[in-house]
N, C-alpha and C positions, 0 to 999 in steps of 0.2 A: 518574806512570802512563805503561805506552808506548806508542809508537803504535800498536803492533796492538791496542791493548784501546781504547783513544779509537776504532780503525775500527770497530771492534767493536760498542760502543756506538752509534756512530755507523747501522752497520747495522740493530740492533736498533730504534732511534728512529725511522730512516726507512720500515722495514718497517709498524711502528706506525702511524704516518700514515698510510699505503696503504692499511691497513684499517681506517680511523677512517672516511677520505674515503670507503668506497667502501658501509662502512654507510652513512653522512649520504645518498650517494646512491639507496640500494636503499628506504632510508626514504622521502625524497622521491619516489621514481617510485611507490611503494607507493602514497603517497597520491594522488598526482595519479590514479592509476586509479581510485582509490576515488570521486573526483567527476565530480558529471556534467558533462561538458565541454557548454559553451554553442553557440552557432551561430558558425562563423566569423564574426569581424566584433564581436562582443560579447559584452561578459563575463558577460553573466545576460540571459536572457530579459526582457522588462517586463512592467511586474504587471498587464498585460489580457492577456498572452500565453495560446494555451489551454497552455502549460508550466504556466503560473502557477495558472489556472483549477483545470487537472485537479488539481495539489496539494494547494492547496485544497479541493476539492470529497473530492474520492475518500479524504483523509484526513479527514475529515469521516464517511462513507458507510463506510468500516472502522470506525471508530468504534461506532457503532451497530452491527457486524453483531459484533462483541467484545464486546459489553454484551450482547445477545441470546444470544451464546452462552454465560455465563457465567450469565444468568439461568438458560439450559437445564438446565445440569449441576446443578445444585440441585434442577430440579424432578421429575429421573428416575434411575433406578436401572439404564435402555437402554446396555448397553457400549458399542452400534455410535453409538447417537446421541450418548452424551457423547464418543467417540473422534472424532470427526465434528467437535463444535463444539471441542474443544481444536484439534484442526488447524486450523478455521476460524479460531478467535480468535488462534492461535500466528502463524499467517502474518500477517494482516490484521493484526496489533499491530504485526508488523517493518515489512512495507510504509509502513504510516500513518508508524513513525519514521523512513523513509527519506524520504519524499512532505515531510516537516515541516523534516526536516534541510535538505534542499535550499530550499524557501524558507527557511533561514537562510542558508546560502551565499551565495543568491541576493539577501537584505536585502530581502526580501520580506514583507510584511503574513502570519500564517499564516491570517486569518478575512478571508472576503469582504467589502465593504461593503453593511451591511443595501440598500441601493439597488441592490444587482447583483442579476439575474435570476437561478437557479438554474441551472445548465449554461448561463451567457450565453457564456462561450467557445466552446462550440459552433456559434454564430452558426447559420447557414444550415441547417450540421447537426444541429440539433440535433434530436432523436428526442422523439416526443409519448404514447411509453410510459413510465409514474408510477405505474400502479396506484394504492392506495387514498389512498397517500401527496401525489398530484397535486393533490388538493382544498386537501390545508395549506400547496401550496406548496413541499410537498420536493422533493428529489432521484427520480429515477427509483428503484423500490425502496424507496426510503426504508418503515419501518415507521411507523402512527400512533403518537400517545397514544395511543389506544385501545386499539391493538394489542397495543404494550408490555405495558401494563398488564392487559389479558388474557392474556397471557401469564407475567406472573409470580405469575398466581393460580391457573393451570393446573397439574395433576399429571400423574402419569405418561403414558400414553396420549394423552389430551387435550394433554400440551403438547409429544410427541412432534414429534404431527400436526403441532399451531399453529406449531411452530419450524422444521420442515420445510418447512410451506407459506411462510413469512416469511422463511425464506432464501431459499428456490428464486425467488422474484420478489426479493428483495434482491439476489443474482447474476444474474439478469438485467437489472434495471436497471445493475449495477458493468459486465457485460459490454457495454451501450449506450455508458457512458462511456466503458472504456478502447478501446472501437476507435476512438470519434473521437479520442484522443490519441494512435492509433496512426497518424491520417491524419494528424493536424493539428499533432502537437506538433515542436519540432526537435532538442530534446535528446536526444541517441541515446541517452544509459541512462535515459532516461524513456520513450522510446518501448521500449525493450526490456523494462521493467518492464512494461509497459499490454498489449504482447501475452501475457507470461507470465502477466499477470492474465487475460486472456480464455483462454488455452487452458486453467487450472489452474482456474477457476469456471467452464467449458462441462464439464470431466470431474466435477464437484463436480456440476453440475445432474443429467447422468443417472444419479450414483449415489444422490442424492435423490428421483430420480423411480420409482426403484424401492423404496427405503427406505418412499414414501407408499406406494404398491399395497401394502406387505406390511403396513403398520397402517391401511389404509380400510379393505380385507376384512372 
């Protein structure tokens, strides 16, 4: 073979590499943004952190508001209110798997220990609005037994109402939490998730709040 075709080659193999390495890199930086970088100094929040807490808790608290909406869309034939809870439950389903994945990252427990206070991350801050939910010891928001379950025996109209009303105090208990993880938490894409959740369930509240006036009437 002659040397110009061995440089040849040669060229062709080194080229190669340069863009082998430079995917390997663009992959790597890809991912490194995808996680939520910890507080300088350490490499995961610890598991009383309100990081930890709010994960916990708030994926928890989507939870419930994705089952409720899912119960909705069954019980009405309302475009605006089944468009409504698809969006509710489409978001809150992604969120909760981002809130879960990170305590994986993180080697973190994903369920509180039955002995933690409900919003004990909170500590000081913590806010004494529960609604009906308060008596069983939920979460702010949080819907009863009862509730549920009247709500999945409700039809049209009637469960319009019930799921409007049970959101609109469901999102404002989620918006009591995510601002204290907006004061309190350190992980920047978690506190940047907790504001999006308050501004995006504050525009959710007033278009529910008009939603009820046009089926109390």
């Amino acid at each position: 073979m002659s040397r110009s075709l061995w440089q040849a080659l040669g060229a062709v193999v080194f080229a190669l590499a340069v863009v082998a390495g430079a995917v390997t890199v663009t992959r790597a930086a890809s991912a490194s943004d995808a996680r939520p970088a910890a507080a300088p100094g350490r490499a995961s929040p610890p598991g009383d952190s309100a990081d930890a807490g709010f994960a916990r808790d708030m994926a928890a608290h989507h939870q419930q508001a994705v089952e409720m909406s899912f119960v909705v869309r069954d019980r009405t034939d309302d475009p605006d209110v089944r468009r409504l809870a698809y969006d509710i439950a489409n978001t809150q389903a992604n969120q909760r798997g981002m809130l879960l994945g990170w305590l994986d990252l993180w080697e973190l427990p994903k369920i509180a220990s039955p002995d933690a206070p409900p919003m004990g991350w909170l500590g000081g801050h913590r806010s004494h609005a529960g609604g009906a939910g308060a008596a069983e010891g939920l979460m702010p928001g949080m819907a009863t037994r009862a509730q549920l379950k009247a709500l999945g025996e409700a039809k049209g109209r009637a469960a319009e109402v019930l799921y409007l009303r049970l959101m609109t105090a469901h999102h404002k208990g989620g918006v009591t939490m995510a601002q204290g993880c907006a004061r309190l938490c350190t992980v920047g894409a978690e506190k940047r998730l907790a504001q999006g959740m308050v501004d995006a369930q504050e525009a959710e509240l007033n278009l529910m709040e008009g939603m009820l006036r046009e089926r109390e009437q």
